[in-house]
N, C-alpha and C positions, 0 to 999 in steps of 0.2 A: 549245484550251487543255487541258493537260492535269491530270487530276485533283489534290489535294491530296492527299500518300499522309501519312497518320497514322501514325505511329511510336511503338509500346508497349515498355512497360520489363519485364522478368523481375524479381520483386522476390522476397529472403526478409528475414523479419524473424526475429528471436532474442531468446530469454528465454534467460539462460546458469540452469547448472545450479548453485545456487543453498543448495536448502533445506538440506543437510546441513550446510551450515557453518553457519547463521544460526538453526537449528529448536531452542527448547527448550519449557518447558513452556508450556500451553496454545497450543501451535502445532502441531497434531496434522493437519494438514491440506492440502493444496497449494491453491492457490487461481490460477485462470487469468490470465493476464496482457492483462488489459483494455484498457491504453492499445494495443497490440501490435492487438490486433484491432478498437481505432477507426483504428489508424492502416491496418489492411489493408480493412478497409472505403471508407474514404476512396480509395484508391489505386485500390481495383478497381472503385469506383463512374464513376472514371473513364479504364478501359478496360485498364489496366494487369495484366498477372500477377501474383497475389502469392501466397505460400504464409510459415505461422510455422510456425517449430519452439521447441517450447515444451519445452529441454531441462533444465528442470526438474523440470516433470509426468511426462516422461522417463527421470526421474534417469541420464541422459547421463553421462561422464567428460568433462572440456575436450577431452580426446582425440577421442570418439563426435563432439563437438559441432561440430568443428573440419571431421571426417571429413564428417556430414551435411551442414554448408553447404558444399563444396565439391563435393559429389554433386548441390548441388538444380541447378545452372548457372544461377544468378542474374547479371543483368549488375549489379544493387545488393542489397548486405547490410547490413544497418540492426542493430545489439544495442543491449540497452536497457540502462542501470545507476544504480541507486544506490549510495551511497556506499562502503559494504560489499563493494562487487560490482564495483567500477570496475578493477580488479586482475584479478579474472578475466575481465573484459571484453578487456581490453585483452590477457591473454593469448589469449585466442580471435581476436582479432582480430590480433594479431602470427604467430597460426598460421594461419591463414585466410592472408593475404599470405605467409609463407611456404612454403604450399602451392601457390601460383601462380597464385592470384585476382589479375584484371589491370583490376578494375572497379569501381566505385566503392563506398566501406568509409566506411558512417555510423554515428555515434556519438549517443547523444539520454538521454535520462531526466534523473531529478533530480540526480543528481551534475554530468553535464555542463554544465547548467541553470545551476547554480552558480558550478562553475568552468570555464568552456568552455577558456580559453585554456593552462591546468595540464593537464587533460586532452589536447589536442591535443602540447603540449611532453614528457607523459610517454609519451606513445603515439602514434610518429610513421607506425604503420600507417593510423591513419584517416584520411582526407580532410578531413571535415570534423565541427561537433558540431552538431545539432538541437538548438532551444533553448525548454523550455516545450512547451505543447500543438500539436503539430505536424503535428494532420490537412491543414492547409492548405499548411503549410510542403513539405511530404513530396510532394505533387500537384505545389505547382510546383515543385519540385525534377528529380522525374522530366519533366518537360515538358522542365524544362532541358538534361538529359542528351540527353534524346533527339535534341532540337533541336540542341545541341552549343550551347547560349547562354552567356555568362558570368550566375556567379552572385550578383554584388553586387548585381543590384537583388530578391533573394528578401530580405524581409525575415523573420527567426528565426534568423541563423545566426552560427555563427562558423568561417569559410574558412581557411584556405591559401592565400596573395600571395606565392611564392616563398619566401624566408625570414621572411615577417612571417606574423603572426594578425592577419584582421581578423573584426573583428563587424560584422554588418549591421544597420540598422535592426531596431529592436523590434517587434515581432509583437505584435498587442493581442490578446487572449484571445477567444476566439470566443463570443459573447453569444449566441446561440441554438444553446441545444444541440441543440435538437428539430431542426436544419435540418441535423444532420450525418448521415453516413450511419451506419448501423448498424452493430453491432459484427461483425466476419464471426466468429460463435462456429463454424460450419463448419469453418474451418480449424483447432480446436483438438480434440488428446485430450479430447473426455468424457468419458471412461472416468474417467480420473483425478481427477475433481474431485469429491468427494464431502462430505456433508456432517457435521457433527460423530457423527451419530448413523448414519451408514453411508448414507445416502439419495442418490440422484441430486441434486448442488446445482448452481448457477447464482451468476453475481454479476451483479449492477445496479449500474450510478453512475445513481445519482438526479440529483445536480449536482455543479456544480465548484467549488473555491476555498472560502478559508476568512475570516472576518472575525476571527477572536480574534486576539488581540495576542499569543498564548502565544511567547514569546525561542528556545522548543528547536525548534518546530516548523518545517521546512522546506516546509510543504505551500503557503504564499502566495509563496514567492519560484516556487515550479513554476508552481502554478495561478492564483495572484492572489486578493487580500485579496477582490475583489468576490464574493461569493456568488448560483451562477448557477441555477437550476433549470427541471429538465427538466417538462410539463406532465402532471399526476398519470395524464392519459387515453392518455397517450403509454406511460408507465411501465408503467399496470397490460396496455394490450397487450402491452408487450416480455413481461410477466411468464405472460399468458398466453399465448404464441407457446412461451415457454421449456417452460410446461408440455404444452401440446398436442403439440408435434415432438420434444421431444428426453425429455418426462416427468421433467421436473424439480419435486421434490417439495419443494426446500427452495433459498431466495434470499438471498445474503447482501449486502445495500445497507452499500457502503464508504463510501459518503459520510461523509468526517470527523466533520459536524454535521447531522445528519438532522435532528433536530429543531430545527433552528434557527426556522424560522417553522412556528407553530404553525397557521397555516389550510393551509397546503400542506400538511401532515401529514394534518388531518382530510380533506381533497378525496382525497388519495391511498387513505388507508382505503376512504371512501366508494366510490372506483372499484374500489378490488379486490374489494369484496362484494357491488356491480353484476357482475361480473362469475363469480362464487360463487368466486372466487379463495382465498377465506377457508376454504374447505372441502377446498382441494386443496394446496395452499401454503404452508408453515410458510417463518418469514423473521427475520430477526436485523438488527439496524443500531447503529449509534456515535452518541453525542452525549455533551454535556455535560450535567453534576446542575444546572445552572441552567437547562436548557430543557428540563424536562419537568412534569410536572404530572398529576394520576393521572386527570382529564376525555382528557388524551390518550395516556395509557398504554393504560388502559382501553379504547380506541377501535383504537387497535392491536392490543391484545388479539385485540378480537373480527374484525380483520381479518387475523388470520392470523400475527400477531408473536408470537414464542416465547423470545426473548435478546435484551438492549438490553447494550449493552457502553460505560462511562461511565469518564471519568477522574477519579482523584483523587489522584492525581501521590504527593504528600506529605502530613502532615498540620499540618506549622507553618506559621501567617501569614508567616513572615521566607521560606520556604521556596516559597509559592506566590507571592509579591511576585516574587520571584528570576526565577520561571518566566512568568510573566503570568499566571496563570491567571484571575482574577480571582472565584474562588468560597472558600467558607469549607465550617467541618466540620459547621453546620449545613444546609448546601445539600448535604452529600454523604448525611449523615447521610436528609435526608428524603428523596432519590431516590432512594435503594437501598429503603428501607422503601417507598414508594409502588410501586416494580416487584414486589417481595416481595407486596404486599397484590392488585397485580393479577396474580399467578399467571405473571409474568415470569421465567426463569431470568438473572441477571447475571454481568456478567466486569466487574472491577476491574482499570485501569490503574494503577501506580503504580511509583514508581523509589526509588533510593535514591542518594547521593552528589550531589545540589543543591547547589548552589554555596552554601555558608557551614551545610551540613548537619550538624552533631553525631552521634555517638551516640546521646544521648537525643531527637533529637527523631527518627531512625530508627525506636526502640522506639516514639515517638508516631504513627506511622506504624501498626506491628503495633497499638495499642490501634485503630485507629481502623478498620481494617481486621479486627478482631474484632467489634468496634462495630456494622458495617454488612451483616458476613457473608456477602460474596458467594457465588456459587454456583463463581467460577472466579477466578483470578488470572494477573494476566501481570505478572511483575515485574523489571524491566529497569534499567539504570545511565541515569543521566540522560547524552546523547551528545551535545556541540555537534556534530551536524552543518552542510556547508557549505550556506548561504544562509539562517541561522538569525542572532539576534542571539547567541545564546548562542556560537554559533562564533566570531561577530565579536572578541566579548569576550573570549573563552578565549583566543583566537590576539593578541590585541594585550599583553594581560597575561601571555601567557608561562603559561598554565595548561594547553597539552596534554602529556599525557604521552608523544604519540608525534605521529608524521604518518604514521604508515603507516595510509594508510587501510582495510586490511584490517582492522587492529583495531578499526575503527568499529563493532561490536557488541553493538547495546544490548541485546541478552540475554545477553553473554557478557563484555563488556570494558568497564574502569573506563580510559576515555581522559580524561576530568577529573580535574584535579587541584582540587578544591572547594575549595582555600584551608584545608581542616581537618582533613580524617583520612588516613590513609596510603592506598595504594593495598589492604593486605593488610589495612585497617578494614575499606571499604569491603568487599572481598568477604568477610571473616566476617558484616558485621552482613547483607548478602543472602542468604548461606546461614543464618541465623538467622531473619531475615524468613521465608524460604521455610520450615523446618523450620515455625516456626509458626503457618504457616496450614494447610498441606497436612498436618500431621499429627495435626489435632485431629480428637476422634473424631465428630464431627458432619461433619465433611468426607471424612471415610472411608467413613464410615455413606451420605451421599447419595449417592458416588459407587458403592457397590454396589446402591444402590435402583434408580440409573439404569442399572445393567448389569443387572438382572433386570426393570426393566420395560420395558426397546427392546432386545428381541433384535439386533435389527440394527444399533443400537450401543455392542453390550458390545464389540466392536474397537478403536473409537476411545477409547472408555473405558478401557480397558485399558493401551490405549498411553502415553494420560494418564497414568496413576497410576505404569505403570512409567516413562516422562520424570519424570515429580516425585522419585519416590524415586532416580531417578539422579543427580539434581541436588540432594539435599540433606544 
């Protein structure tokens, strides 16, 4: 009998080039494309080639981006996209095939996620779309190929059936994250990834999926409402691996709601200071002003946490009702103060044009955001994206102002029509918003404190100040 011969796939993955369109203020920074390297993880743990070109970190042309995947001679090329990005995607991928790729062209992230079967009708290069978290999907996909199997029975996808779109069975979210394979950070530019104050950085997903009910956020139609978390002893190795081999001095944990439960919080501290992580390691994370508390600020603190970045959208009841948020100007009010008291640097989420948003309660917005004083701001047009309720809503009532999804850019484009102010309100009262945060002299004053006392990131600093005054 003769042997079983095993047959491996040539894989590249792509991050299209990206920041220039979508980067304004407090986005000074490129940040790696993590799903990109669970997904090449996954792939290569089981035997498969894979190489990412991250032609963002890059800063590639469509053209460069086009060129390199047709140079790596991959038998599958996979780009990733969100909403904003689904257009350049699919121009990379209409070039790609028109350059004489004869092999299979996958499509995946949270736009596709969303709308699989839009996507596939607007962009008849790809094959097929990945759908949601697709470490598993992605293995047996390549199996499939290899094998020459049909693909109805992979559950995640949505195919090409001659002239039909079909979707396959749903793909349940993979509950233990610890049991996935590692992120192959190897295949990415390091170089490029650095941290706000010029240091060698790194990112972590702590865990997946999100429970709030928030209407704008697209991140539980990608990842699912369930909230998954990886084991604190698992984390704090990744984090020293990061620092040991590649000297990474600064972690930034994307998890949407980091501190959503409060004892995984504390075990995780405990293990990075077991481990003197705390001494090597500055690290920054996201949550909500309702789930922190200065017992575990404080605890972070001393375990190496330097910026906690919280949202507080808006500042009117009618306006966080809208959103789901489900917090008040007391609960924003006392978490920015309790980061402030424990020696925390913060960034302030918040938007402008909410659906049934006024003027004045805009301005209520800037008191409340002088109020709280953050150390940064990132402020952006409230965006129905797709797989959001807010999209659902927007599109059935006739409230988008466009459908070109390129202008899906919440730092840049007012695609809601809020039922209240004109399109040319909205961006005065943002450029007003902006002037009055970033031009008051305490905000001037820290940001040259902080360029004379981290030499190494009066760069990033700089960039800042000059992005703000560009944009106000």
């Amino acid at each position: 009998m003769s042997p079983i011969q095993l047959v491996f796939m040539k894989v590249l993955l792509v991050n299209p080039p990206y920041q220039r369109t979508i980067e304004a203020i407090a986005q000074t920074t490129v940040g790696p494309p993590m799903g990109l390297a669970y997904l090449a993880g996954a792939v290569r743990h089981f035997g498969h080639e894979v190489e990412i070109l991250d032609a963002n970190a890059l800063d590639l042309t469509p053209l460069a981006t086009v060129e390199r995947s047709l140079a790596a001679g991959a038998q599958v090329i996979g780009l990733t996209a969100a909403t904003p990005t689904m257009h350049l995607c699919g121009e990379i991928g209409s070039g790609i095939r028109a350059g004489g790729f004869d092999g299979k062209l996958l499509i995946g992230g949270p736009h596709p996620t969303a709308l699989p079967e839009a996507t596939l009708l607007d962009w008849p290069a790809f094959d097929l779309a990945a759908l949601g978290e697709a470490e598993e999907t992605l293995v047996e996909l390549l199996d499939a190929f290899a094998a020459d199997q049909p693909l109805s029975g992979i559950a995640g996808l949505c195919i090409r059936d001659g002239d039909n779109l079909v979707r396959t069975a749903i793909r349940t979210t993979p509950l233990d994250l610890d049991a996935l394979a590692p992120p192959a950070r190897d295949l990415l530019p390091w170089q490029a990834y650095v941290s706000p104050d010029g240091r060698s950085a790194a990112t972590v997903i702590a865990s997946r999926g999100c429970p709030a009910p928030c209407t704008y956020c697209a991140v539980p139609a990608h990842f699912g409402s369930r909230l998954r978390r990886r084991d604190p002893k698992h984390i704090a190795a990744e984090v020293l691996e990061l620092a040991d081999r590649l000297g990474v001095a600064w972690v930034n944990f994307i998890d949407d709601t980091f501190t959503w439960n409060r004892r995984w919080v504390l075990d995780l501290c405990s293990e990075l200071v077991a481990l003197d992580l705390h001494k090597r390691v500055r690290w920054l994370c996201l949550t909500r002003v309702d789930r922190v508390d200065a017992q575990m600020l404080s605890t972070m603190r001393r375990a190496g946490c330097r910026r906690i970045e919280m949202g507080i959208e808006c500042a009117s009841p009618e306006g966080i009702a809208a959103l789901g948020k489900g917090i008040d100007e007391a609960q924003v009010v006392e978490a920015f103060q309790i980061a402030r008291d424990e020696g925390l640097e913060t960034l302030a989420f918040a938007m402008v044009n909410v659906p049934g948003e006024t003027l004045a309660d805009i301005d209520r917005t800037g008191d409340l955001l002088e109020r709280v004083d953050p150390d940064y701001l990132q402020l952006t047009f409230c965006t129905p994206y797709p797989g959001t309720r807010l999209y659902h809503e927007a599109l059935a009532a006739g409230r988008l102002r466009t459908h070109d999804f390129r202008e899906f850019r919440f730092l840049r484009r007012a695609v809601l029509d809020n039922g209240v102010l004109t399109e040319s309100q909205v961006f005065g009262a943002h450029r007003r918003l902006q002037r009055r945060f970033w031009l008051r002299p305490k905000v001037v004053g820290r940001m040259l404190k902080r360029m004379a006392a981290q030499p190494g990131g009066r760069l990033a600093t700089a960039r800042m100040a000059l992005k703000a005054l560009s944009h106000l």
